[in-house]
C-alpha positions in Angstrom: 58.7 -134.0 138.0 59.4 -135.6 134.3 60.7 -132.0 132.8 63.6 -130.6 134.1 65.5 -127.0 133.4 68.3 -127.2 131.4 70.5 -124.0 132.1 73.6 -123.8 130.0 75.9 -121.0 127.8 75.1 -122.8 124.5 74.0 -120.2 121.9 73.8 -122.7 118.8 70.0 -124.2 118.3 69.7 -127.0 116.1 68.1 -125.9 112.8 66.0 -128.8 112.6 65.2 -132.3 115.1 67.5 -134.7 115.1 67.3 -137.6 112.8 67.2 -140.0 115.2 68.7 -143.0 113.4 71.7 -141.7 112.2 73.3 -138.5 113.8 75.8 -136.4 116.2 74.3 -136.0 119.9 74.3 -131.9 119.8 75.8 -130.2 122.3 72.4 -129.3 124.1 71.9 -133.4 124.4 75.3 -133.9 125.5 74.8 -131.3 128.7 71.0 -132.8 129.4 72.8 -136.3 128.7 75.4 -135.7 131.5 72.6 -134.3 134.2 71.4 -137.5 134.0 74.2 -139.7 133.9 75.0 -137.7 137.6 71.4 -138.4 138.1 71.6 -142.3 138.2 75.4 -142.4 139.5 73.9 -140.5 142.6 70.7 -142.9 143.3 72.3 -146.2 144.2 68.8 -147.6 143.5 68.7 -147.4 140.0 72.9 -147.6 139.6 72.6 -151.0 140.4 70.3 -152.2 137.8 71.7 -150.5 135.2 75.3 -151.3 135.7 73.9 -154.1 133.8 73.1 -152.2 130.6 70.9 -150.3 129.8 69.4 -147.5 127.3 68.8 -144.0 128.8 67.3 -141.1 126.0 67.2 -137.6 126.7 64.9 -134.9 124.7 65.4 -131.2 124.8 62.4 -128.9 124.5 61.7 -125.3 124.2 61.2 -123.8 128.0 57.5 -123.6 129.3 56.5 -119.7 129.1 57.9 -117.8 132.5 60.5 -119.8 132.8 64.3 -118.6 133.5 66.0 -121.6 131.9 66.4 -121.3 128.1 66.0 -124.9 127.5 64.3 -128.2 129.4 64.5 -131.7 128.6 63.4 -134.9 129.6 64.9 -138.4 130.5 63.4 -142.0 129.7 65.2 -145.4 129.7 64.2 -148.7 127.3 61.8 -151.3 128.7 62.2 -151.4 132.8 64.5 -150.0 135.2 64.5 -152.1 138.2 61.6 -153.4 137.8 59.8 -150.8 137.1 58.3 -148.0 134.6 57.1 -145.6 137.3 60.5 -144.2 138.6 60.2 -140.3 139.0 62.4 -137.9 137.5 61.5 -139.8 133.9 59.0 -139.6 131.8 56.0 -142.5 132.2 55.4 -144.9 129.6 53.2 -144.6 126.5 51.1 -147.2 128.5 51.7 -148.6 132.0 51.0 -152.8 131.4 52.3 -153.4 134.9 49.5 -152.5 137.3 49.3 -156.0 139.1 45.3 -155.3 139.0 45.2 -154.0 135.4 43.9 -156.0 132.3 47.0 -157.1 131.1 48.4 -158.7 134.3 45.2 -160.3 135.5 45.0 -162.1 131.8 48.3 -163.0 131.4 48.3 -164.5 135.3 45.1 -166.3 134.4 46.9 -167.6 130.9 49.8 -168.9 132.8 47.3 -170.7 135.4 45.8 -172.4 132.0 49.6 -174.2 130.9 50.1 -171.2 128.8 47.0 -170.9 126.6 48.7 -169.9 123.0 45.8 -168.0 121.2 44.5 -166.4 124.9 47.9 -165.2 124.6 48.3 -163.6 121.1 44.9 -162.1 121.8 46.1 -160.3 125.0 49.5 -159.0 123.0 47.2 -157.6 120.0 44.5 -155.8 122.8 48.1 -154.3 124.4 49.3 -153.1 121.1 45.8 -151.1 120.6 46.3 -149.4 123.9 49.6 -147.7 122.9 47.7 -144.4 121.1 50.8 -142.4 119.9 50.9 -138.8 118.4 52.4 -137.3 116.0 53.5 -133.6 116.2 50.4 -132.6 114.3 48.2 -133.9 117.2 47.2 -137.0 115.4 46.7 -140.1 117.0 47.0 -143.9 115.9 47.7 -147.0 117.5 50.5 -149.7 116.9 48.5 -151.7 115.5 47.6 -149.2 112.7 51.4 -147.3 112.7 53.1 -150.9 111.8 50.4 -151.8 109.3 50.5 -148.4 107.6 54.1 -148.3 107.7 54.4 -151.9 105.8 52.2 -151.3 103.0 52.8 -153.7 101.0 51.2 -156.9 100.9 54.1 -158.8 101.3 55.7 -157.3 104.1 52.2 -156.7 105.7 52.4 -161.0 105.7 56.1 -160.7 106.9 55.6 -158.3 109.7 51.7 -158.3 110.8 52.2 -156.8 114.3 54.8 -155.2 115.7 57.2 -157.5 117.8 57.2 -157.4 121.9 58.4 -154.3 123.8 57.7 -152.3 121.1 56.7 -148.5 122.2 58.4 -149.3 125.0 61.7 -147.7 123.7 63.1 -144.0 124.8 62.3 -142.0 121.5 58.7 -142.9 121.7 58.2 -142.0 125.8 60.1 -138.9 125.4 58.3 -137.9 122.3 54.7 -139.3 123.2 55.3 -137.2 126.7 56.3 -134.3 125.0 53.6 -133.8 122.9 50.9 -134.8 125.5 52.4 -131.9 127.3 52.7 -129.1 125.0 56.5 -129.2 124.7 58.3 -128.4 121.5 61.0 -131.1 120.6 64.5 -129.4 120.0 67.0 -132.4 119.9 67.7 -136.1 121.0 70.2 -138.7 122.1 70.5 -142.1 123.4 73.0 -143.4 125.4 73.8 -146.7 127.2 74.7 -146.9 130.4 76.5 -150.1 132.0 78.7 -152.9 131.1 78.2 -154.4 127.5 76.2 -157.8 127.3 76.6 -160.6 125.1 73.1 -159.7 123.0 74.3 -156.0 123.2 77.6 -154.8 122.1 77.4 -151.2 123.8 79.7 -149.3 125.9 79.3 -146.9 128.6 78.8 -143.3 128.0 78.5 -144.0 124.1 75.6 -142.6 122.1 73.4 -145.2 119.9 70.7 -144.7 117.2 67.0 -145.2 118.2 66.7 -148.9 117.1 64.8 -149.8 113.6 63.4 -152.7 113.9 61.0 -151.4 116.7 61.1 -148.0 116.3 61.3 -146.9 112.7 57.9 -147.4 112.0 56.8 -146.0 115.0 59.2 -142.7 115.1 58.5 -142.3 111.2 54.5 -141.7 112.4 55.8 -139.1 115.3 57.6 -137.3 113.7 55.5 -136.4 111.1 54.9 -132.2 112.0 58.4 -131.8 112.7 61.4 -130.4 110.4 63.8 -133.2 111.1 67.2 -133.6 109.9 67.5 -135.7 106.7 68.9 -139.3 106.9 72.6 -138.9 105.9 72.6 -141.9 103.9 70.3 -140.5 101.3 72.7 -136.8 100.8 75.1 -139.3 98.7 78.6 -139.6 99.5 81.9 -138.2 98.9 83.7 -139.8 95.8 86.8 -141.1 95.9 89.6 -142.1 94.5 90.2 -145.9 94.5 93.9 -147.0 93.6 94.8 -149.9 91.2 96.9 -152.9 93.1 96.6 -155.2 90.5 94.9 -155.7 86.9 95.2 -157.4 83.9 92.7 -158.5 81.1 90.8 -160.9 83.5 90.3 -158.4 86.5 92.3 -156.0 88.7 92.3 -155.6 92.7 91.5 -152.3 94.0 92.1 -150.8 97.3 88.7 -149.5 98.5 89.1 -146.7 100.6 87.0 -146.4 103.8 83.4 -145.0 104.0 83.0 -145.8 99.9 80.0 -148.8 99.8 81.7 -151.7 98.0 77.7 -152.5 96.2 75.0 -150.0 95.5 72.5 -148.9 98.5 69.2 -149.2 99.2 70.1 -145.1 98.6 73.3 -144.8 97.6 73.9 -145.5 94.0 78.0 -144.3 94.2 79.8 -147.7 94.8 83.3 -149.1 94.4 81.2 -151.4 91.7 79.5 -148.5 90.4 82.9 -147.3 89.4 84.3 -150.4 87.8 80.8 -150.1 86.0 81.9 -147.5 84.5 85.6 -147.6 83.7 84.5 -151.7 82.8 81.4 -152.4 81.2 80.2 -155.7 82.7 82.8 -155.9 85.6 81.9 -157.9 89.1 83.1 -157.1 92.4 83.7 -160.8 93.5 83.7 -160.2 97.5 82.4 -157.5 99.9 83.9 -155.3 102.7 82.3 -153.1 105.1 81.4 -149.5 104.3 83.9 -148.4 106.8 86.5 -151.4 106.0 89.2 -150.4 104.0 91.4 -152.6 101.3 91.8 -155.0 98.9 88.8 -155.6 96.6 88.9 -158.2 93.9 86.8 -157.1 90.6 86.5 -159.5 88.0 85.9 -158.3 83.9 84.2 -161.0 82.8 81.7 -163.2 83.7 83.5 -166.2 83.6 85.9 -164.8 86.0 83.9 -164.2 88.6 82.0 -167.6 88.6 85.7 -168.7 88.7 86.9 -166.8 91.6 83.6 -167.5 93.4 83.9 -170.9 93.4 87.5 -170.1 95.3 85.6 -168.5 97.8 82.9 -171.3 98.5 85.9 -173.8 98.6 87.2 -171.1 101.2 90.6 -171.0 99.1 90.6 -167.0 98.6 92.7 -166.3 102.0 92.9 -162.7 103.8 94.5 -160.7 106.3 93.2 -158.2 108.3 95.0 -155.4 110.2 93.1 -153.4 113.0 94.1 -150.7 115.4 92.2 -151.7 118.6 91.1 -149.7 121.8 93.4 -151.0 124.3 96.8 -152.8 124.0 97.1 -156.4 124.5 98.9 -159.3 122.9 98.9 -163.1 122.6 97.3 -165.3 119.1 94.7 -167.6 118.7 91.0 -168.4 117.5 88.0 -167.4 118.2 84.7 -169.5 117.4 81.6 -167.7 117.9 78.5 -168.2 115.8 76.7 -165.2 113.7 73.3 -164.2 113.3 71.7 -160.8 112.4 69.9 -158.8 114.9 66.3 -158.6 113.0 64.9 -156.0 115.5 68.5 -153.7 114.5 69.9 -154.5 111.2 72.4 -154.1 110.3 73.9 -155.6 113.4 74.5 -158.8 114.4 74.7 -160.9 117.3 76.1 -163.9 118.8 73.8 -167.1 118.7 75.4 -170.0 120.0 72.4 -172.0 119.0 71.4 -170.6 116.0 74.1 -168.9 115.1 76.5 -169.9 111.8 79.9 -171.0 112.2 82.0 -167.6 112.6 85.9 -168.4 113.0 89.1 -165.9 112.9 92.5 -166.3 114.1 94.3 -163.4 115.0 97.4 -162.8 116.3 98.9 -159.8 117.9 102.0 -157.7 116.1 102.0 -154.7 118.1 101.0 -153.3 121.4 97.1 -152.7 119.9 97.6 -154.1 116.1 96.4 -157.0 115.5 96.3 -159.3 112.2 93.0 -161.3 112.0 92.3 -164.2 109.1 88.9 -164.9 109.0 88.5 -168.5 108.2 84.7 -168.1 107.1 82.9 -164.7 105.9 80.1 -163.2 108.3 78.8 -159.9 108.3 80.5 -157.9 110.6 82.6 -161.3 111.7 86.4 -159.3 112.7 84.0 -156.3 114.4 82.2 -158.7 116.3 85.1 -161.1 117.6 87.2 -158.5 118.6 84.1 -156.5 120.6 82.8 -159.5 122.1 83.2 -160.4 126.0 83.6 -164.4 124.5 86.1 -163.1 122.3 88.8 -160.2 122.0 86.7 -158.2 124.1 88.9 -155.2 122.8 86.4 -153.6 120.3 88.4 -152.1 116.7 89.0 -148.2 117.3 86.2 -146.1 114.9 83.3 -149.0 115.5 80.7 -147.0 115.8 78.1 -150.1 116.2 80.1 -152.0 118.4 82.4 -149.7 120.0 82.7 -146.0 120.0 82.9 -143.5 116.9 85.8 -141.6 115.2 86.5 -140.6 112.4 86.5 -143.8 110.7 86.8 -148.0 111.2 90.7 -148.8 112.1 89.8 -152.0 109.7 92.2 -152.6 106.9 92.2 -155.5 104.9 95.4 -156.0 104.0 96.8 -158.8 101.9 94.8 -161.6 99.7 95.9 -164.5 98.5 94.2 -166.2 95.1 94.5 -168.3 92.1 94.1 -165.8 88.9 90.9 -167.4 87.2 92.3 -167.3 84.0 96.0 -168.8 84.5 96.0 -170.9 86.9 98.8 -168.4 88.8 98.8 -167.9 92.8 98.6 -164.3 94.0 99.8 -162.7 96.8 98.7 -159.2 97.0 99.3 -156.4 99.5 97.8 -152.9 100.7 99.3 -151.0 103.3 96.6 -149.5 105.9 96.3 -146.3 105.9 96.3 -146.0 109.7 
């Protein structure tokens, strides 16, 4: 059976679905969640394979009429479990590919016996993309094909992104959803959680809940859940303003302390910015770096034009130096370097990944000054470069408390950054500036 009785005390129904690329698993997923985390620690059969890693999604529905239970949900996992997408006790896939006798395994045996014929090929992934036929909760159907070229409607990115990239509907939103519907069953809530040990492509941790991904599934999950009330996308509500302290300033440009959870840059939504501010208070003012949303710290904001040009060319000569602080997850000591070569994740932006072939050169020192404080100096200036190193099996392997992309959330990023030191653009003058963190 692929729907399963949830019994439990809690009283509280979600108002609307859950929003399934930015939310807090609700209490409802977290009991359906642990039933089948008990599930797989109990069948040695599946245990073993994902041990590995792996993504397990749970969906709560409304209770089939007659029945006792006031809830039921259902389980899925990403891609294969062992093999296989045929394991009872979760949901099937949108479309089952591996039938050794089906179409899609009898072509793509005959194009390997052919040296790997490259158009048989991309014709056999196109006819497999028209035979995932997913609804929506009005009872609408389309296929992949048509959801990812609807979805990218303009011309442009209809050229960028023409068809839908491999393994795609083969993700746990979609099953659960797509079973759901096919079934009768009202969606409540959902989760995703990973199960197993973190792997070098996938910086996850056991237990932890994870966003659907986008680059696969927000077109396809933007089509299902059409019909449902969903929960807006928190990043468009707008975010709480702030106050950001003054470190340094003069007539050239002033160093701010940006506070965590304030964007340094405008959005794609969010207009409210730590540059939106100096906007403001400084017509024609430049934030001359970047830090994380959740990174708090020094900022350096130039006033003029030729300022910035100024202190940019003191970042491309890598003469701007930082330090980090971070509060990380378990204690440990020692210094060092770690070299390990960024790239984003184009299937989940905004993460990254290490790509020791493709890849660009990533390096931080760090060096230990408590029992799980640690001062990092980037020596080049990646996206997510101090989140990653200290996360990664290669490097730290101790992820920064609060990462909620490559650790586990809290209430916010432990990451501080902490001193800077510069030439002023205008004099000539070295700076050393500080910030103390604020954890």
């Amino acid at each position: 059976m692929s729907i399963h009785p949830l019994y439990t005390s809690i009283s509280e129904r979600p108002a609307r679905f859950t929003y399934p690329f930015c939310y807090e698993p609700h209490p409802l997923c977290q009991t359906a969640a642990a039933e089948v985390q008990q599930y797989i620690a109990t069948h040695e059969e599946l245990r073993c394979d994902a041990d590995h890693g792996k993504m397990f999604g749970v969906l709560v529905v409304d209770s089939p009429s007659g029945s006792s239970a006031p809830y039921h949900f259902l389980a899925a996992y990403s891609g294969l479990l062992a093999g296989r997408n045929d394991w009872p006790y979760f949901v099937p896939p949108v479309f089952d590919a591996q039938q050794p006798d089906g179409h899609f395994k009898t072509t793509e045996r005959e194009i390997s016996a052919r040296g790997g014929d490259k158009e048989m090929s991309q014709q056999l992934q196109r006819w497999l993309f028209h035979q995932y036929r997913l609804l929506n909760a009005y009872g609408e159907t389309r296929d992949l094909v048509d959801i990812w070229q609807s979805y990218y409607s303009r011309e442009k990115l209809r050229r960028k992104f023409p068809l839908p990239p491999g393994g795609t509907g083969d993700c746990c939103a979609p099953k659960l959803l797509q079973y759901a519907y096919l079934h009768g069953l009202h969606p409540v809530c959902m989760a995703e959680f990973w199960w197993g040990q973190p792997t070098k492509e996938e910086l996850r941790h056991h237990l932890n809940y994870y966003p659907a991904c986008r680059g696969k599934c927000k077109p396809i999950l933007t089509w299902m859940l059409q019909g449902l009330k969903v929960d807006p996308d928190p990043e468009a509500l707008g975010f709480e303003h702030m106050e950001i302290p003054t470190v340094y300033e003069d007539d050239t440009l002033l160093v701010v302390s940006k506070p965590s959870g304030m964007l340094s840059v405008p959005g794609r939504i969010e207009d409210y910015s730590v540059e939106a501010v100096m906007h403001q208070r400084y017509p024609g003012s430049i934030i001359a770096h970047r830090l994380d949303m959740g990174t708090s710290g020094l900022l350096i904001v130039a006033k003029t034009i030729e300022a910035y040009h100024a202190l940019q060319q003191q970042f491309i000569r890598h003469e701007v130096r930082k330090k980090y602080l971070a509060l990380l997850q378990h204690p440990a000591q020692g210094t060092g370097t770690i070299s390990l070569p960024l790239r984003p994740d184009p299937m989940n932006r905004p993460r990254q990944v290490v790509d020791m072939e493709h890849g660009k050169r990533a390096v931080t020192r760090y060096e230990f000054i408590g029992s799980r404080l640690v001062a990092l100096w980037p020596e080049t200036g990646r996206t997510h470069q101090l989140r990653i190193h200290c996360a990664h099996p290669d490097g730290l392997a101790n992820p920064i408390v609060g990462d909620e992309l490559y650790g586990t959330k809290s209430q916010r990023l432990m990451l501080h950054a902490a001193e800077l030191w510069f030439r002023h653009p205008a004099t000539g003058r070295e700076l050393h500036l500080s910030s103390p963190p604020p954890f």
